[in-house]
TIDOVO-786037 format. One line per field, with one value per residue: residue number from 1; chain; x, y, z of N, C-alpha, C, O in turn. Coordinates in Angstrom, 2 decimals. Example, Ala and Ser with C-alpha at 12.3 -4.5 7.8 and 13.67 -1.06 7.14 Angstrom:
REM TIDOVO-786037
pos (1|2);
unit (A|A);
n.east (13.19|12.85);
n.north (-5.69|-2.25);
n.up (7.80|7.08);
ca.east (12.30|13.67);
ca.north (-4.50|-1.06);
ca.up (7.80|7.14);
c.east (13.20|12.90);
c.north (-3.30|0.03);
c.up (7.80|7.87);
o.east (14.24|13.41);
o.north (-3.32|1.14);
o.up (8.46|8.04);
***
This chain:
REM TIDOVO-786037
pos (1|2|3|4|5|6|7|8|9|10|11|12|13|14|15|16|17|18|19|20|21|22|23|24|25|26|27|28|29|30|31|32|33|34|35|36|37|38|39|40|41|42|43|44|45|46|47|48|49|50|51|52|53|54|55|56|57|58|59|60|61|62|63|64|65|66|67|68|69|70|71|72|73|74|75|76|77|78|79|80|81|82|83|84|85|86|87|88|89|90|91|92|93|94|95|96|97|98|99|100|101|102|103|104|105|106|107|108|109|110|111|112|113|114|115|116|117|118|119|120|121|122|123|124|125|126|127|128|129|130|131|132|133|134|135);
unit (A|A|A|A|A|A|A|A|A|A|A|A|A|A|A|A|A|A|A|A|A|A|A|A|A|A|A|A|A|A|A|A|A|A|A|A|A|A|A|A|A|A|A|A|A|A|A|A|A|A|A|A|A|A|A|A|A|A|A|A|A|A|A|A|A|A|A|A|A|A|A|A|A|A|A|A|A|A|A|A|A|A|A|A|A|A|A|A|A|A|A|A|A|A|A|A|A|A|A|A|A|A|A|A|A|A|A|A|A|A|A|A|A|A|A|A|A|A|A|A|A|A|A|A|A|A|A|A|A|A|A|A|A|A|A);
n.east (0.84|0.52|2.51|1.59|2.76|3.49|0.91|0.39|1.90|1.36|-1.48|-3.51|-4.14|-4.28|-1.68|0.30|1.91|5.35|7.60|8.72|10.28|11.65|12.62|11.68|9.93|8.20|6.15|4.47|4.27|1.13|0.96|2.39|5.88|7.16|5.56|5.98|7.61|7.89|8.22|10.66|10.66|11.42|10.43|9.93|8.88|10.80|11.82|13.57|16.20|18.96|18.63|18.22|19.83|23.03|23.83|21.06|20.47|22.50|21.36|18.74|19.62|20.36|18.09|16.70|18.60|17.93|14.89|14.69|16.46|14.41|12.14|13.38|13.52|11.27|9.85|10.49|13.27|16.24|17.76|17.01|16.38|17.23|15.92|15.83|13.94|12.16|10.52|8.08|6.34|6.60|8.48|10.85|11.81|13.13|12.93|12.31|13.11|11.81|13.65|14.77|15.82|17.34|15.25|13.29|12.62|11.98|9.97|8.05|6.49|3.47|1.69|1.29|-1.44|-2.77|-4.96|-6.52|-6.57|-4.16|-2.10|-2.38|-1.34|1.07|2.13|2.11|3.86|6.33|6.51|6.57|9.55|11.11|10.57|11.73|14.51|15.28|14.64);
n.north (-1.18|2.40|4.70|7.34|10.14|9.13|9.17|11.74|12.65|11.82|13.12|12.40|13.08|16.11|18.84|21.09|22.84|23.75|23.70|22.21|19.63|17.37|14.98|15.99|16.57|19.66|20.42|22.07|20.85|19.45|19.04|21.06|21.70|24.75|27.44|27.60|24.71|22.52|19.41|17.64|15.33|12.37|11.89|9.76|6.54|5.70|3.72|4.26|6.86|5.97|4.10|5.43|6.07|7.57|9.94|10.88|11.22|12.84|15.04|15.43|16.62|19.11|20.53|20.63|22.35|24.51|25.09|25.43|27.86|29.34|29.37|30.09|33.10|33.50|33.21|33.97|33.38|32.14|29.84|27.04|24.02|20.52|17.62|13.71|11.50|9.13|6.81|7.54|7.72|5.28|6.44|8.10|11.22|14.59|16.60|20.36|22.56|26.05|27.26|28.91|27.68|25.01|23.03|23.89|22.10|19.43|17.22|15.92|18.03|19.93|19.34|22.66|24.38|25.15|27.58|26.38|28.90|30.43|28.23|28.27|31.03|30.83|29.07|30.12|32.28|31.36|30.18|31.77|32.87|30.85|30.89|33.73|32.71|31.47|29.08);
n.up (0.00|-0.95|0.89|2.81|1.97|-0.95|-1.75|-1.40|-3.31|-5.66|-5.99|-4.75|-2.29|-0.72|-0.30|1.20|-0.63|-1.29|-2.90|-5.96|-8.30|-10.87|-8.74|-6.48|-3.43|-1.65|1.10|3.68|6.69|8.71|11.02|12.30|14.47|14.49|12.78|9.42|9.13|7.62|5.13|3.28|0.46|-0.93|-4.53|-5.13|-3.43|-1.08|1.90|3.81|4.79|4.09|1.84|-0.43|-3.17|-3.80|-5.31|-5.40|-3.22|-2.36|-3.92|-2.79|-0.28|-1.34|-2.59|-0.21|1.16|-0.67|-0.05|2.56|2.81|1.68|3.23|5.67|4.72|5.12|7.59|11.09|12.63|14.41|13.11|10.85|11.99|11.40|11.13|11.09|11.19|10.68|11.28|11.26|8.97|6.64|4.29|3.22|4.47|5.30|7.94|7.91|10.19|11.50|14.12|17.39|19.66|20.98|21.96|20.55|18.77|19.62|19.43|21.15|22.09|22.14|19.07|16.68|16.01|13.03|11.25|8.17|5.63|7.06|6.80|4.08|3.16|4.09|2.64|0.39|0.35|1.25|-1.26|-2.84|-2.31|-2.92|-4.99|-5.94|-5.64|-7.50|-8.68);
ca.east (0.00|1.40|2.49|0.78|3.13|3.56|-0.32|0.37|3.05|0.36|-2.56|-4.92|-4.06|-3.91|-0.79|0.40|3.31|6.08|8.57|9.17|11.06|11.19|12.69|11.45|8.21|8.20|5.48|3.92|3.74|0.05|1.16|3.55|5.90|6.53|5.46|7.11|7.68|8.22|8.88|11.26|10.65|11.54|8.74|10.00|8.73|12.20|11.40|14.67|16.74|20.35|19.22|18.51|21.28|23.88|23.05|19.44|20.51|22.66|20.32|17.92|20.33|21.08|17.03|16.15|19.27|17.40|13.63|15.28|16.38|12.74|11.55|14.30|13.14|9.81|9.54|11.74|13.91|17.66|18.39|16.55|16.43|16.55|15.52|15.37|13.59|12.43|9.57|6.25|5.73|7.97|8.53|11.90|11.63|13.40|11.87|12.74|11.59|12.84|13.99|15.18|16.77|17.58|14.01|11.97|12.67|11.79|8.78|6.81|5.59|1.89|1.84|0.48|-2.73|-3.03|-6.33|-6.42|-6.04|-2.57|-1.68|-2.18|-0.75|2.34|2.64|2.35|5.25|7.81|6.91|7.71|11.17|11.56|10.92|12.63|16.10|15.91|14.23);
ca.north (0.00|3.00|5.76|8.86|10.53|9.02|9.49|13.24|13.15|11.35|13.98|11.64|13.53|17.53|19.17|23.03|22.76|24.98|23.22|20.51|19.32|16.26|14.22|15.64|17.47|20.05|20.59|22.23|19.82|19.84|18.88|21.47|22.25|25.61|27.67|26.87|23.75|21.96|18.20|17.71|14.27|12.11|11.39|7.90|5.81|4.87|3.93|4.58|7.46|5.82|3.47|6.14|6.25|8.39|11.10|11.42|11.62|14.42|16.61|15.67|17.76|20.47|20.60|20.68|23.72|25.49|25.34|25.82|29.26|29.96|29.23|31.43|34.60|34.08|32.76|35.02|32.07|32.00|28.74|25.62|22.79|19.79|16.59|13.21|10.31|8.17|6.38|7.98|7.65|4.26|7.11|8.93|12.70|15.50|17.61|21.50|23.28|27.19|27.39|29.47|26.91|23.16|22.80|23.63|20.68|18.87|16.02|15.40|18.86|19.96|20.71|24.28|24.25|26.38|27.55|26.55|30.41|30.35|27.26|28.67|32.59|30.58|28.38|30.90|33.28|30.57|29.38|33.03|33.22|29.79|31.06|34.36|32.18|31.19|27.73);
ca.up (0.00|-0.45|2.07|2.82|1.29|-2.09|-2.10|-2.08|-4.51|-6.48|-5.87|-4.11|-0.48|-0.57|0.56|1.18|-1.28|-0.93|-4.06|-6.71|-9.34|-10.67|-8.26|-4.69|-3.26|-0.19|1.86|5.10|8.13|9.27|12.56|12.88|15.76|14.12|11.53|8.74|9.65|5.86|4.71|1.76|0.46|-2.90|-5.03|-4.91|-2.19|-0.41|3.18|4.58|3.75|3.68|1.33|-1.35|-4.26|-3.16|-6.34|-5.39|-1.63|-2.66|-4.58|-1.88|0.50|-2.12|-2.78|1.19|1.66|-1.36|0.80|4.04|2.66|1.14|4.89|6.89|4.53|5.75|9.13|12.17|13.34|14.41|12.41|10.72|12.33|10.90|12.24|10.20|12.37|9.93|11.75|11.75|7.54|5.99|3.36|3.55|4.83|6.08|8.42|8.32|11.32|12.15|15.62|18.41|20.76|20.48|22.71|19.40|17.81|19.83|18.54|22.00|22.26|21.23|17.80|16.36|15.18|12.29|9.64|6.48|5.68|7.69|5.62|1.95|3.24|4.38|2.28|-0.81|0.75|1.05|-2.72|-3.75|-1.78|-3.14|-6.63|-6.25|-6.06|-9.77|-8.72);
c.east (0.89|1.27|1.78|1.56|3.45|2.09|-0.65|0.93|1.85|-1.43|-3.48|-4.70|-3.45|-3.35|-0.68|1.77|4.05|6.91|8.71|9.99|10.87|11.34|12.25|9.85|8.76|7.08|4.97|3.60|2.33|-0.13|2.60|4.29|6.50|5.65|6.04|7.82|7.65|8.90|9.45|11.21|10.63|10.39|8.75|9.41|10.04|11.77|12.30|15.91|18.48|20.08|18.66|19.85|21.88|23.85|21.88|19.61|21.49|21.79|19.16|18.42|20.18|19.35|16.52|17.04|18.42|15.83|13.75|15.81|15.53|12.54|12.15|13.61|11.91|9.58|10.68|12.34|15.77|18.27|17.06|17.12|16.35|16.46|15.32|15.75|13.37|11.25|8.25|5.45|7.10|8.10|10.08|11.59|12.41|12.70|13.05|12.19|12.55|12.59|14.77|16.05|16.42|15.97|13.14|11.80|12.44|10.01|7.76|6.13|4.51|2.05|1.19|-0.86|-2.92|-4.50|-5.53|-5.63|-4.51|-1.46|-0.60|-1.07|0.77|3.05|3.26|3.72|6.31|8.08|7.47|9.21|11.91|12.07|11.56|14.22|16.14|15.21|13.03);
c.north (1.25|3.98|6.90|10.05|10.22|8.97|11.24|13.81|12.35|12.69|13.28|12.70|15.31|17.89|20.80|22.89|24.02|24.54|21.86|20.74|17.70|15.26|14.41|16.85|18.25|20.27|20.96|20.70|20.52|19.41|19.68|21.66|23.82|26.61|27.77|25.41|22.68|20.39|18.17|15.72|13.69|11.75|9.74|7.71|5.14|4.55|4.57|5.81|7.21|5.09|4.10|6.20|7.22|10.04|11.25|11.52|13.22|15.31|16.64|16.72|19.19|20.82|21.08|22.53|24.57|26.14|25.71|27.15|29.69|30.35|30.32|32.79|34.75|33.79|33.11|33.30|32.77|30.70|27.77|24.91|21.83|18.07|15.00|11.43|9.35|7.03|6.31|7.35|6.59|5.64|8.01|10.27|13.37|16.46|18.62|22.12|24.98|27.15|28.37|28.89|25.42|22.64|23.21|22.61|19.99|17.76|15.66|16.74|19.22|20.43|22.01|23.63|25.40|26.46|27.23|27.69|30.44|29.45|27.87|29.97|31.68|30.12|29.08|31.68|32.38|30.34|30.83|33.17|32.47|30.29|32.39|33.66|31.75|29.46|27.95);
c.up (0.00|0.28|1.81|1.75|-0.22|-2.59|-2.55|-3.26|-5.80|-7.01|-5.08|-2.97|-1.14|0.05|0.13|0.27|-1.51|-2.43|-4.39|-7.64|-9.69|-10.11|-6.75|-4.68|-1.56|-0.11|3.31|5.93|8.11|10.09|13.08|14.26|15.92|12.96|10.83|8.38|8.13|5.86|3.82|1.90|-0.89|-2.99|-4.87|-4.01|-1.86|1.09|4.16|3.73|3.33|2.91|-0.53|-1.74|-3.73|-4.11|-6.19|-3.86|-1.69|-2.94|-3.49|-0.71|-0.01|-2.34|-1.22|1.59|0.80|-0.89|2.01|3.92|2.52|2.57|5.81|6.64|5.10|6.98|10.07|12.64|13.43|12.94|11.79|10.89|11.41|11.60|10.67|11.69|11.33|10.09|11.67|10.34|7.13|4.02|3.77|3.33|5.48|6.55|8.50|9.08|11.92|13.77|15.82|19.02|20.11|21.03|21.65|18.89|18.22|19.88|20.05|22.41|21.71|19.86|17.53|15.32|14.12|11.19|8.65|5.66|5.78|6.76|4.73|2.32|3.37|3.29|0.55|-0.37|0.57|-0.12|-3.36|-3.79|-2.65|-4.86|-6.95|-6.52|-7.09|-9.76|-10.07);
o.east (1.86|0.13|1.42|0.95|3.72|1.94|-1.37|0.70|1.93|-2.07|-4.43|-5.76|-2.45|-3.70|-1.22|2.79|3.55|6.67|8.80|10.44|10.17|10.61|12.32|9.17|9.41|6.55|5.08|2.82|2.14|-1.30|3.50|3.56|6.47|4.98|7.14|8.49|6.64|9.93|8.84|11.51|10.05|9.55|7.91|9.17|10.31|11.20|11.94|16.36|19.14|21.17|18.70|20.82|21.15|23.85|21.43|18.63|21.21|21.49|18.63|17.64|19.94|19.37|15.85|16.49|18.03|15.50|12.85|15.67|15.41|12.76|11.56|13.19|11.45|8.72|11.79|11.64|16.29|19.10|16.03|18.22|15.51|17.09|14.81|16.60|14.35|11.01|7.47|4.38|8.28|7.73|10.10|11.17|12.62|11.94|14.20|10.99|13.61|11.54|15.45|17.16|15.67|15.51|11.99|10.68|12.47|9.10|6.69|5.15|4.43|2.42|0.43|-1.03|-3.23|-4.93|-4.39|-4.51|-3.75|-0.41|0.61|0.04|1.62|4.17|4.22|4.68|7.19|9.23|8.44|9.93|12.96|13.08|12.00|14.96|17.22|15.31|12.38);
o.north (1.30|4.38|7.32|10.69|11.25|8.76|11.79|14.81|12.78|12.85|13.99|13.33|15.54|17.75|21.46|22.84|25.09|25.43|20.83|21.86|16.93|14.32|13.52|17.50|17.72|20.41|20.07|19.78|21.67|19.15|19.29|21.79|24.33|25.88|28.14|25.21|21.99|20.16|18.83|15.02|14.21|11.41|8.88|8.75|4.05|5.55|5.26|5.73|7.92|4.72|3.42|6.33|7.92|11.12|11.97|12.00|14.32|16.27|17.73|17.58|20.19|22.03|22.11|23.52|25.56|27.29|26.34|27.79|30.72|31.48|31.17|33.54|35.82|34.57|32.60|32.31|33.61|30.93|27.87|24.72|21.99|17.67|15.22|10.84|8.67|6.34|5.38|6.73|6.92|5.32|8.54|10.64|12.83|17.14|18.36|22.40|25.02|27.04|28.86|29.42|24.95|21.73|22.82|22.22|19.09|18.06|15.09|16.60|18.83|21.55|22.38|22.83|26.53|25.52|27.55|27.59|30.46|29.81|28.01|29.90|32.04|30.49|28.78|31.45|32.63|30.21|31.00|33.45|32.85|30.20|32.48|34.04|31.64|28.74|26.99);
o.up (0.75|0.51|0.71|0.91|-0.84|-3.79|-3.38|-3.94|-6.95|-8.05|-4.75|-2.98|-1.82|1.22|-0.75|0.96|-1.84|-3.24|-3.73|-7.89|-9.03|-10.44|-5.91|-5.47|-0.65|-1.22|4.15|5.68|7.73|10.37|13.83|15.25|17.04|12.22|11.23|7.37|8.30|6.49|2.98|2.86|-1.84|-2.16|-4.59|-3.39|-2.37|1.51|5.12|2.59|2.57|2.49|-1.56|-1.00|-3.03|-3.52|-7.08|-3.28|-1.21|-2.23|-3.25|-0.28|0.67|-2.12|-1.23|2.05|1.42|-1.18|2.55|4.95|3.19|3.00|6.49|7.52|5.51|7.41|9.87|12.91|12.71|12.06|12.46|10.37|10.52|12.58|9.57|12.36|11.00|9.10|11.90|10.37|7.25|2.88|4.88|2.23|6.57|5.87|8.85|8.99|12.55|14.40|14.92|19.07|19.26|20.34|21.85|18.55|17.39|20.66|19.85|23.14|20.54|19.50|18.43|14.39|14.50|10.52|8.30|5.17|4.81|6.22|4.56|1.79|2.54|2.93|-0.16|-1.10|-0.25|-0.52|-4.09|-4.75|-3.17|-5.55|-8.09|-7.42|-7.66|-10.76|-10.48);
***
């Protein structure tokens, strides 16, 4: 069956998309822990992300630093975080999350509840930043 996420990269499941190309998809968390809060993930279904090819694990890096800038211009943060658990979805993901302190990142706190509204407004600003860099 496949994962939640290769259902989005499919269209069946509606996501806030921030950037693609043709080998990866970003997207808003909708369990963020902040705003901003963005998945970069291949379109493939890989479950694990070491056992992605070592050229599509690259550009997956070089693709994640290029949304992780989008994100900084728009969301006040010191740094992005990034976090890669590996668990929740058998789908390989990096999570980007802007933080303050090492205590944002952290995964057992409540997530943010955000509108719809909040979503799209966000999710449109980052795709601009994204697409001001020449993406």
């Amino acid at each position: 069956m496949p994962s939640i996420f290769t259902r989005i990269v499919n269209g069946e499941i509606p996501c806030y998309k921030i950037a693609e190309d043709d080998q990866f998809l970003a997207f808003l968390d909708i369990n963020p822990l902040a705003k901003g809060h963005t998945l970069v993930i291949p379109k493939k279904e890989i479950d694990y992300l070491f056992d992605i090819d070592d050229d599509q694990y690259r550009d997956m890096w070089l693709f994640s630093k290029k949304v992780a800038l989008a994100v900084e211009k728009v969301v006040p943060c010191q740094r992005i975080g990034i976090a890669v658990l590996g668990l929740e979805v058998p789908h390989a993901h990096i999570h980007l999350v802007p933080i303050n302190s090492v205590y944002d990142i952290d995964f057992s706190k409540p997530k943010l509840k955000l509108s719809q509204e909040e979503f799209q407004l966000l999710a449109g600003r980052i795709t601009g930043e994204y697409a001001k860099a020449g993406q």
